[in-house]
C-alpha positions as CSV (number, residue, x, y, z in Angstrom):
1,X,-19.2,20.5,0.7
2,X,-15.8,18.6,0.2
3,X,-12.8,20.7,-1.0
4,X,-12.1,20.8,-4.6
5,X,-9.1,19.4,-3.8
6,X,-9.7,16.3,-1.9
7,X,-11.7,15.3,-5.0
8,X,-8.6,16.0,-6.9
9,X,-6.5,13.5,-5.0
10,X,-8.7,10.8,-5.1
11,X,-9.2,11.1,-9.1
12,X,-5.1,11.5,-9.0
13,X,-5.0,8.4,-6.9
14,X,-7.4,6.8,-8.9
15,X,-5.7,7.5,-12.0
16,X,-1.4,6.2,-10.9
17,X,-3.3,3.3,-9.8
18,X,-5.3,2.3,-12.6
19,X,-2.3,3.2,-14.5
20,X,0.4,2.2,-12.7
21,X,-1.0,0.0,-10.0
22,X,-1.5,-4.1,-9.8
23,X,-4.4,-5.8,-8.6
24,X,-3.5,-7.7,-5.0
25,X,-5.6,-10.1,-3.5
26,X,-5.7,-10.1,0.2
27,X,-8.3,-12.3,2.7
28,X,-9.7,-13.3,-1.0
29,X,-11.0,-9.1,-1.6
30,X,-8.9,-8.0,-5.0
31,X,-8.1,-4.2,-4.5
32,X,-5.9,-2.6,-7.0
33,X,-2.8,-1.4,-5.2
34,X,0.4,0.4,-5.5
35,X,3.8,-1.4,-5.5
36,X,7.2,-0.7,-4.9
37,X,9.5,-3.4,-4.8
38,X,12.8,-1.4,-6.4
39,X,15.9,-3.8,-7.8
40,X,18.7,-1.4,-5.9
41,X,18.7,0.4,-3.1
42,X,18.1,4.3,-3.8
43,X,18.0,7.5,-2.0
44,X,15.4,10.2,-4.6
45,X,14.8,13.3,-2.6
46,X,13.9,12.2,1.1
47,X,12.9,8.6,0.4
48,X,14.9,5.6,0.9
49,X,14.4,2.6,-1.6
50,X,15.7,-0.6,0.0
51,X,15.1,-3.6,-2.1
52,X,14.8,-6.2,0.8
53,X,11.8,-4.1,2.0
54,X,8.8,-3.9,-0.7
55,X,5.9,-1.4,-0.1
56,X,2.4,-1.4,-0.3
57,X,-0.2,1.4,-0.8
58,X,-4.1,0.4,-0.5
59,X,-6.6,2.8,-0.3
60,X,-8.2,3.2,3.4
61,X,-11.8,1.6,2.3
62,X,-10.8,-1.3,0.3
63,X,-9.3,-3.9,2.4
64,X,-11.5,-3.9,5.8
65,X,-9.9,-5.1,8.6
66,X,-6.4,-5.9,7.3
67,X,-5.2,-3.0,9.2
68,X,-6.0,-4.1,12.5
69,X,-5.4,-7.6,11.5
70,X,-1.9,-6.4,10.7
71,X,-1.5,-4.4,13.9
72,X,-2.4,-7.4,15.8
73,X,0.8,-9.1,14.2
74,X,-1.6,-11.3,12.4
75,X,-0.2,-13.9,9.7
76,X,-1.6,-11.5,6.7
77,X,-1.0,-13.0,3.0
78,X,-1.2,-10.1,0.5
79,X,-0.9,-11.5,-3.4
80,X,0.5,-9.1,-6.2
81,X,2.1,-9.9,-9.3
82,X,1.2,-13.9,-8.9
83,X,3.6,-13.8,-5.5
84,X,2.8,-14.4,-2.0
85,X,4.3,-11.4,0.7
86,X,3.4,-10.6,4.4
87,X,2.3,-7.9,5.3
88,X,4.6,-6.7,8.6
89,X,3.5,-3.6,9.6
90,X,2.1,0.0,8.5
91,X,3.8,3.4,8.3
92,X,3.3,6.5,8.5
93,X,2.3,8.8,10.9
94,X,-0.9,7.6,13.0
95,X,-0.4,4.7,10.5
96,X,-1.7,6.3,7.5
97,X,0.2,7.3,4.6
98,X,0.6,11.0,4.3
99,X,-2.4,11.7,1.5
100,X,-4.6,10.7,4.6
101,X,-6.4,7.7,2.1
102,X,-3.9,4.9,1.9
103,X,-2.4,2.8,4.2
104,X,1.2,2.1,3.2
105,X,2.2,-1.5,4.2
106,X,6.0,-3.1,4.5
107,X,6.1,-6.3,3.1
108,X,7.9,-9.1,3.0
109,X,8.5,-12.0,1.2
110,X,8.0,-15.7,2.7
């Protein structure tokens, strides 16, 4: 049996993205994502906001094969918000974002 807990992260998840999330389109597969592309560059507890460098979360299951397509320096497209951004590379450590379900992209526009 799972722990509680992981169940709890992936309602929480679940929840900021239905709430707070867009839907992206990518390889023509909509997921809904999570998207930070802030105006000013900020520093909030020990995370840098630089507003040349979007971000991108996706959950691990919902976009097959970008990951390794973006690893292989692919050109990959991802569309949110009605604008075009590549996808440059993922972050994190073993290139998973620290929940252990998302991927966490750097984008970047055209």
């Amino acid at each position: 049996m799972d722990n509680v807990f992981d169940s709890f992260k992936a309602q929480t998840l679940d929840v900021i993205a239905t709430t707070m999330g867009y839907d992206a389109q990518c390889r023509g597969i909509t997921a809904r994502v999570l998207f930070n592309h802030p105006s000013e560059n900020e520093k909030l507890s020990e995370h840098n906001y630089d507003y040349d460098r979007p971000t991108l979360e996706f959950k691990v299951n919902d976009w097959i094969g970008v990951r390794e397509a973006i690893e292989r320096k692919e050109d990959v497209l991802i569309t949110v918000r009605g604008k075009e951004y590549y996808a440059m590379k993922i972050i994190g450590d073993d290139r998973i974002a620290d929940d252990g379900e998302t991927y966490k992209v750097i984008m970047q526009e055209p």
